[in-house]
N, C-alpha and C positions, 0 to 999 in steps of 0.2 A: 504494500500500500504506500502512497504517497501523495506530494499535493505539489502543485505548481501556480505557476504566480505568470499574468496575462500584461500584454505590452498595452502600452496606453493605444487605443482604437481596435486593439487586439481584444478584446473579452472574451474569455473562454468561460461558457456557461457552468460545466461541470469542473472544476477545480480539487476535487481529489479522486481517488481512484484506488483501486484496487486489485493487484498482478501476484502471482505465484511464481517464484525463480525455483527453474527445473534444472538441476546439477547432474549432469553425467556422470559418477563417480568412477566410474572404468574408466572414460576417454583423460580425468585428469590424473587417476592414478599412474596412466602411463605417460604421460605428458610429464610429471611429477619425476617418473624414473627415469626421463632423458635428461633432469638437469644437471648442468656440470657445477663443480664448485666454481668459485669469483675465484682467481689466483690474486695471492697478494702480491702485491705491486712495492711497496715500500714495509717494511716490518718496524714499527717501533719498541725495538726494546733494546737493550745492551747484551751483553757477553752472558750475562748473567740470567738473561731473559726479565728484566723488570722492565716497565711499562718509561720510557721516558719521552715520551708526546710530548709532556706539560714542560719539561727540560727545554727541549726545542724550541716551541711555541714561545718559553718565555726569553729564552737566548734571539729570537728571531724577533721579537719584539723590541730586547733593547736595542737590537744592533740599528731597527729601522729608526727609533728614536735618538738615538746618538748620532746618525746619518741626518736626519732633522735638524737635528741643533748643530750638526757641524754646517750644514746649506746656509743657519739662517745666522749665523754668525757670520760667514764668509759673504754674505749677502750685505750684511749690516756695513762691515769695513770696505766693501765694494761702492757704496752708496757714500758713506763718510768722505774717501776720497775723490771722489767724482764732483767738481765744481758744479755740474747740471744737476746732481740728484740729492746736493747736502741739504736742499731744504724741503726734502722730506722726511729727515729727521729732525724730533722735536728737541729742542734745546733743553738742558738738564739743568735745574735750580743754579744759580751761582754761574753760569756760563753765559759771557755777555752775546747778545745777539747781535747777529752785525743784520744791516741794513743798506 
């Protein structure tokens, strides 16, 4: 059983219904015994066989944020030196502004 839902100018009078799913149980039992296993493709674990995914995951994380903050730093001093691009950074307390 089920029910379905009608498009605007679309109205469908009867909106639920009622259906019986008929399962073959032979045609998936054998269907069932052609599957092959997935092969693994990458194994996470060590020597040891312990699980170190979260190892990875968190090593691949800093490395992309340490990559981050090396860009926006070298960004920064790129901008600093640049006559055209220094007054897009904002001037820090105590630093005279030129004009």
């Amino acid at each position: 059983m089920g029910s379905v839902a009608d498009n605007f100018g679309e109205e469908i009078d009867q909106k639920i219904f009622h259906a019986r799913i008929i399962v073959d149980n032979e045609k998936v039992a054998a269907e069932t015994k052609a599957y092959r296993k997935i092969p693994v493709i990458n194994e996470f674990k060590d020597a040891d066989g312990n699980d170190i995914m979260q190892q990875q995951i968190d090593r691949n994380y800093s490395r992309i944020k340490a990559d981050v903050l090396q860009i926006i730093e070298d960004e920064m001093e790129r901008i600093k030196t640049d006559p055209d691009l220094q007054h897009l950074i904002p001037k820090e307390d105590g630093e005279k502004k030129e004009e």
